[in-house]
C-alpha positions as MATLAB code, in Angstrom:
seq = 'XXXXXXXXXXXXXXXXXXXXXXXXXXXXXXXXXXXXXXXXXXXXXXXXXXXXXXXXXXXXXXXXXXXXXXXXXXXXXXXXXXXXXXXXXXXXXXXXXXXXXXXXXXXXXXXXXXXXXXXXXXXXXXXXXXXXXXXXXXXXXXXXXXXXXXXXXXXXXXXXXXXXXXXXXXXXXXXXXXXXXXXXXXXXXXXXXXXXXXXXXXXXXXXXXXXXXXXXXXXXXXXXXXXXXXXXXXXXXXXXXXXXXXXXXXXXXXXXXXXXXXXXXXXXXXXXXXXXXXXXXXXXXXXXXXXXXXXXXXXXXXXXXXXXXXXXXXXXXXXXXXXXXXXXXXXXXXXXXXXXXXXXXXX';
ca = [
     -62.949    7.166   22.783;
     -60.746    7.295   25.748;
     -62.319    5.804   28.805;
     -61.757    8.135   32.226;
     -60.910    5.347   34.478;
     -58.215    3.782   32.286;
     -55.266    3.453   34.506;
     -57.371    4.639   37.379;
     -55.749    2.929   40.290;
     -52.465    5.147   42.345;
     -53.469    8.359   40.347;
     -54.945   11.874   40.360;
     -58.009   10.474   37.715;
     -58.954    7.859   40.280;
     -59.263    9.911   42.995;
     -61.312   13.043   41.295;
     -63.636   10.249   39.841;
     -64.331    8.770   43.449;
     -65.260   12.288   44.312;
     -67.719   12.716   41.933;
     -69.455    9.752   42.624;
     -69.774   10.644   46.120;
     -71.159   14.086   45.119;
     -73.858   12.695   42.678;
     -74.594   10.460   45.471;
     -75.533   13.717   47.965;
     -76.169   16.292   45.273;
     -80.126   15.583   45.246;
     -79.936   15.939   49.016;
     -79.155   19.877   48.931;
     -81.781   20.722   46.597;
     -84.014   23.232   47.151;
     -87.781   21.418   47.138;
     -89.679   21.471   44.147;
     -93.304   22.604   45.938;
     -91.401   25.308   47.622;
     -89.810   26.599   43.720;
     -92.913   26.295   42.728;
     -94.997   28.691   45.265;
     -92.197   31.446   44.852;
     -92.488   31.313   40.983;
     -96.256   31.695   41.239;
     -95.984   34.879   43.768;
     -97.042   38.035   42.326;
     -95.212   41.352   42.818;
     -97.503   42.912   45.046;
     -97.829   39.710   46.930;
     -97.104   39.872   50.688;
     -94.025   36.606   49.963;
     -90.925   36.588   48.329;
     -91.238   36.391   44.520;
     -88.427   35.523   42.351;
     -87.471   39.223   41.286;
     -87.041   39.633   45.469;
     -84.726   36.788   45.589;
     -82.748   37.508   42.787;
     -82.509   40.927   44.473;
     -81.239   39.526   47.463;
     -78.788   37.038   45.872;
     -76.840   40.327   44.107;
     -77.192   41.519   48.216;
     -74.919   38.406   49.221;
     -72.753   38.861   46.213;
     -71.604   42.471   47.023;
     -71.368   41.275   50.802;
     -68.666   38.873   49.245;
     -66.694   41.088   47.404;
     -66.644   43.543   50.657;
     -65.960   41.200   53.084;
     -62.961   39.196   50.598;
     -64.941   35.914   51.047;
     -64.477   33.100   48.836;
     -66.814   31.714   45.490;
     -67.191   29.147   47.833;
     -68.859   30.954   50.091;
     -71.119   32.766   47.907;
     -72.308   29.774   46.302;
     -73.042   28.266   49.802;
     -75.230   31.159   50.769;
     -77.310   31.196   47.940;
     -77.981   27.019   48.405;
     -78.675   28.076   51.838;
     -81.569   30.778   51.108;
     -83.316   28.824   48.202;
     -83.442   25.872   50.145;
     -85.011   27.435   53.067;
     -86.736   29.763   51.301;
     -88.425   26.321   49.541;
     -89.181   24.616   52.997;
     -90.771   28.036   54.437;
     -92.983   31.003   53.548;
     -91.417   34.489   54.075;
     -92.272   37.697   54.019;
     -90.489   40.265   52.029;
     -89.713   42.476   54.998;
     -88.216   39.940   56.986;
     -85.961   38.550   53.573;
     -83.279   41.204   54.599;
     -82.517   39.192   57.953;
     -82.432   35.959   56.149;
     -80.076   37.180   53.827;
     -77.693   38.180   56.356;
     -78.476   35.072   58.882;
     -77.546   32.546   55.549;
     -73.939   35.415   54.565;
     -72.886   34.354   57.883;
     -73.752   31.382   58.391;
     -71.863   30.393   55.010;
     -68.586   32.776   56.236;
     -68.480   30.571   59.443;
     -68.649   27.374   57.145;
     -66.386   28.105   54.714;
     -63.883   30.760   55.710;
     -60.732   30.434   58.383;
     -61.360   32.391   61.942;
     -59.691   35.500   61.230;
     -61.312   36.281   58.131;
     -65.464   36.248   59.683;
     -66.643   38.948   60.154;
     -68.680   40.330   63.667;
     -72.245   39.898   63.509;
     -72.140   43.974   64.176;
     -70.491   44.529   61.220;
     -72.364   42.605   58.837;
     -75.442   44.977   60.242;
     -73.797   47.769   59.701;
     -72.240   47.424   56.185;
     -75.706   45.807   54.839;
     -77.442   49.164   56.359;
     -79.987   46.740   58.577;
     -81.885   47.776   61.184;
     -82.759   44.574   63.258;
     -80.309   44.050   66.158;
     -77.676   41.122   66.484;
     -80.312   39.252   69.074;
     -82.895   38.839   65.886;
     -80.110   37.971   63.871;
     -79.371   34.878   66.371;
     -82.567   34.146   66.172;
     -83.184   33.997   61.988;
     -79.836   31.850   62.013;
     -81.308   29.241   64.838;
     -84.489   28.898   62.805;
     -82.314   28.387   59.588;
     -80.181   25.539   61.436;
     -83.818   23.608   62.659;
     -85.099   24.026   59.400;
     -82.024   22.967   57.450;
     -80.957   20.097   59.399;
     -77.531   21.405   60.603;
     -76.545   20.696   57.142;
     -74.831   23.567   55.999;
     -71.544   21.706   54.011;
     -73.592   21.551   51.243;
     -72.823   19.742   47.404;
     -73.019   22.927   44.870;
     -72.224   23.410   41.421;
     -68.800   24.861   42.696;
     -67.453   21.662   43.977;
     -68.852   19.501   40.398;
     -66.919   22.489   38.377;
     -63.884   22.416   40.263;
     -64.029   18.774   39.553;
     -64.922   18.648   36.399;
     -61.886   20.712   35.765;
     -59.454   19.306   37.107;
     -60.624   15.959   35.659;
     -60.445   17.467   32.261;
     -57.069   19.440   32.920;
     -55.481   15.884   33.586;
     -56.671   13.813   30.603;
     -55.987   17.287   28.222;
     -53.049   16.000   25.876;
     -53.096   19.725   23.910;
     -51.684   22.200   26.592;
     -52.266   25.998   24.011;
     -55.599   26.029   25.190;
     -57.550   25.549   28.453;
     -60.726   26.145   30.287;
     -59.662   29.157   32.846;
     -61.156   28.644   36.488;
     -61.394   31.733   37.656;
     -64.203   32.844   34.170;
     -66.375   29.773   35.347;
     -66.764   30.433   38.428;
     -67.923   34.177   37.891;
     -70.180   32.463   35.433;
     -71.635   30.247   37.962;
     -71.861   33.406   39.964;
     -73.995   34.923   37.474;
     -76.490   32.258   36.911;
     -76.739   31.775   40.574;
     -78.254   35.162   40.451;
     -81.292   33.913   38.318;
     -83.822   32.175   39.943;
     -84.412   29.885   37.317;
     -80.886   27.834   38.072;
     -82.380   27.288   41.644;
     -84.046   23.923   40.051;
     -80.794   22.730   38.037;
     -78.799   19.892   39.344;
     -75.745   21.244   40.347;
     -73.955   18.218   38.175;
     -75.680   19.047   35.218;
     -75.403   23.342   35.712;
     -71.360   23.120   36.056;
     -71.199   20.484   32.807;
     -73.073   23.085   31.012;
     -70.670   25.986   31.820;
     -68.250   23.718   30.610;
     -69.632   22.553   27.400;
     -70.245   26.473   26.743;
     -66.622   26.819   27.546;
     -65.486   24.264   25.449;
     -67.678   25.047   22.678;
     -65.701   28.661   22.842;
     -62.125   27.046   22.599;
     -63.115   24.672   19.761;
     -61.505   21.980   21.019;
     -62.089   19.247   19.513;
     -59.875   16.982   22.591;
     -61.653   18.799   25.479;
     -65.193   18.015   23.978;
     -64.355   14.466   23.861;
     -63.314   14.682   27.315;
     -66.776   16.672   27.843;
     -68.266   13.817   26.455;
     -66.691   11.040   28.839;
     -67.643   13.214   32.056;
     -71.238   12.899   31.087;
     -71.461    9.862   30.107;
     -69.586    8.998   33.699;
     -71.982   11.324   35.426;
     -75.160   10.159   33.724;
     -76.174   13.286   32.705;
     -79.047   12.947   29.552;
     -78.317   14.618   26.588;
     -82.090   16.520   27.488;
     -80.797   17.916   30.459;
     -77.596   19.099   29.020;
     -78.943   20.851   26.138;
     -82.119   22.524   28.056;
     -79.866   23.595   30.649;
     -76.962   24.822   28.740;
     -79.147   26.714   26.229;
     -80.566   28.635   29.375;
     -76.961   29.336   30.942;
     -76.297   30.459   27.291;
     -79.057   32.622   27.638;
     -78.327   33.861   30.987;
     -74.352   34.761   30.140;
     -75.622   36.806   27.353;
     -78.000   38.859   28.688;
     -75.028   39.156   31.795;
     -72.500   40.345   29.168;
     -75.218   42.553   27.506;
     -74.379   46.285   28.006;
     -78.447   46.868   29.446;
     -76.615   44.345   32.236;
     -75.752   46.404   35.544;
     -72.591   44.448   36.579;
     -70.398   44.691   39.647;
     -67.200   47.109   39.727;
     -64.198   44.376   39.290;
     -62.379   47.899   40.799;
     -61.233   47.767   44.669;
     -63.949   48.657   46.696;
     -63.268   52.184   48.460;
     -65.213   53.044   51.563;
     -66.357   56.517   51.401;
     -68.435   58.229   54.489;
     -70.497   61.454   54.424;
     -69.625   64.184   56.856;
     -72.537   63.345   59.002;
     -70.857   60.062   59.461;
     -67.291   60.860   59.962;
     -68.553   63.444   62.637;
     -69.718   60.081   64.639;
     -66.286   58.116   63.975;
     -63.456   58.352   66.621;
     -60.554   60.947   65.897;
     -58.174   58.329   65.989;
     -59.408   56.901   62.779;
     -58.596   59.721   60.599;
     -55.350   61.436   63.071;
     -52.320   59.848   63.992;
     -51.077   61.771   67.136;
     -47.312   62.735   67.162;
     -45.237   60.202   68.514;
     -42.382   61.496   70.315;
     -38.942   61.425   69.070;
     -36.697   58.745   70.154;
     -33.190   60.131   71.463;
     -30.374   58.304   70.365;
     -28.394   55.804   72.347;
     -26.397   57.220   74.804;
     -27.466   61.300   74.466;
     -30.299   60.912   77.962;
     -30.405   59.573   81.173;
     -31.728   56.652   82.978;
     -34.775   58.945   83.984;
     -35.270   60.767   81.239;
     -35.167   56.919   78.954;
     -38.187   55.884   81.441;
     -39.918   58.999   81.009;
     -40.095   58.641   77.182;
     -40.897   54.848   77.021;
     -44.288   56.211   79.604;
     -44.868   58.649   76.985;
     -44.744   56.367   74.122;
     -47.362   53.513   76.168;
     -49.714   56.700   76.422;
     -49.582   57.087   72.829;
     -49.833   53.496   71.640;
     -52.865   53.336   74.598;
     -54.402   56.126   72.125;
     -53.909   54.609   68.930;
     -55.613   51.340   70.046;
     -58.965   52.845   70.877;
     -62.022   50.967   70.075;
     -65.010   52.176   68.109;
     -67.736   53.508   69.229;
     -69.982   51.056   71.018;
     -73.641   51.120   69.274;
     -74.891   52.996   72.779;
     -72.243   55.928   71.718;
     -73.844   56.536   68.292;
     -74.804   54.737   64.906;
     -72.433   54.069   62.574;
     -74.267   54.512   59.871;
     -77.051   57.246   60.203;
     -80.630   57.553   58.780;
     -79.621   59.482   55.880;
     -78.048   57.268   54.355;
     -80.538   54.086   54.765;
     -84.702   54.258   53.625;
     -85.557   51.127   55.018;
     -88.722   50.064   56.699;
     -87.728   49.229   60.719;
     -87.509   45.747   62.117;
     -90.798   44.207   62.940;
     -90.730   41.042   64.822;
     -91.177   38.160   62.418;
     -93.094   34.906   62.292;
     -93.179   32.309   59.456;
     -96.236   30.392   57.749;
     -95.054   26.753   57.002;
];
């Protein structure tokens, strides 16, 4: 068998294997405690904590918020690390797991994502149909930073699969057939709904999407490259197989047509009446702009009296929402949620 580092100096192989030994250095580090997995996955339903059924629940929450907002897999993934890990240092109460959920979204957007592309703390409120107020939402995110270190550039499963694939992409000699990125990491999407992956070593959870993968393609040249990446990663054959027979398990039961997936169709933002009554006019009417005169056909005067009409018009189409004094964007039909109590945490 081919050994990965042959000819490993000056080239791509080199330098993705140097990264993966740095991540399996730090991947332990970002793991969600064991005690803390433990006391969720004992919580009954009708206990007053989060159970696993309420996380999962939450996790699809952060996964929709993705797709809205255009955020990256990245991102997701991030988010999700971020809410089992403090959800395993700290005990929370179900009513006060909406807040987190949005404090860990945006604190992964800010992470991950350029400038342009986060989104206002008011929005995220408003599109997740919230009632707490941006000042609580400060607040959840300043407890999540004490409790978490600051250490929000976490090592996921993304960054071991991206690896992983690229390492196996440049030692592939048969080009017909390859492992396609873009199916893995909706995979890894899906298991990162399940509580159960919360405990799997990111390492070992993106080999066994792979292995799946590979196992697909029948290749018998990416399976020996399989091999090589776990024997360089040190993963046990144990692990591998207990693992990869539950993300077997778990992409089934996904694919299954009982399985309430997400619309791959482009989201379309649809109001009620009651709603567009509270939106500005100049969201849904364009006033008349007037007509520009050719050159030469008016005067000095009447040139300056047309450009003043034309500011007043652009003044009008730049008009700012509503402020959340002027009316609620979103009105009470349209959420059933408890309101926002002031929270406290039991360590």
């Amino acid at each position: 068998m081919k050994d990965l580092v042959s000819h490993e100096h000056n080239n791509e192989a080199y330098k993705l294997l140097k990264q993966i030994n740095q991540y399996l250095e730090q991947e332990s580090k970002f793991l969600p405690r064991a005690s803390g997995l433990n006391a969720i996955e004992s919580t009954l339903e009708n206990d007053d904590c989060v159970s696993p059924k309420l996380r999962d629940a939450k996790v699809e929450d952060l996964r929709s918020l993705t797709r809205f907002f255009g955020c990256s897999t990245e991102t997701f993934v991030l988010a999700v690390n971020l809410l089992d890990r403090f959800l395993s240092l700290m005990k929370v109460r179900p009513k006060h797991l909406p807040c987190l959920g949005i404090s860990v979204f945006h604190l992964a957007v800010k992470t991950i994502e350029k400038e342009c592309n986060i989104p206002s703390a008011q929005d995220l409120l408003r599109i997740s149909h919230c009632k707490f107020t941006v000042s609580d939402l400060k607040r959840m995110q300043k407890i999540v930073y004490e409790k978490l270190n600051g250490e929000f550039k976490a090592v996921t499963a993304l960054h071991f699969l991206h690896l992983y694939h690229a390492l196996a992409y440049y030692h592939k000699t048969e080009r017909k057939e390859f492992l396609i990125l873009d199916r893995l990491e909706a995979q890894l999407k899906a298991c990162n709904c399940r509580f159960v992956f919360s405990r799997a070593k990111p390492s070992v959870l993106a080999l066994s999407l792979l292995t799946l993968e590979v196992e697909n393609l029948k290749s018998v040249d990416l399976f020996e490259i399989i091999l090589r990446v776990q024997k360089h990663s040190k993963i046990s054959h144990c692990d591998l197989a207990y693992w990869r027979e539950l993300v077997s398990k778990c992409l089934a039961d996904y694919s299954s047509p009982e399985c309430c997936k997400p619309d791959n169709k482009k989201l379309v933002w649809i109001v009620s009446r009651r709603t567009a009554r509270h939106l500005q006019n100049s969201y849904y009417s364009v006033p008349e702009l007037p007509t520009i005169p050719e050159a030469g056909c008016f005067s000095e005067a009447e040139s300056e009296d047309s450009c003043e009409e034309m500011s007043c018009s652009e003044d009008s189409l730049s008009g700012s929402p509503r402020s959340d004094a002027e009316g609620e964007f979103f009105p009470d039909d349209l959420l059933h949620q408890p309101k926002w109590q002031n929270f406290c945490f039991q360590t």
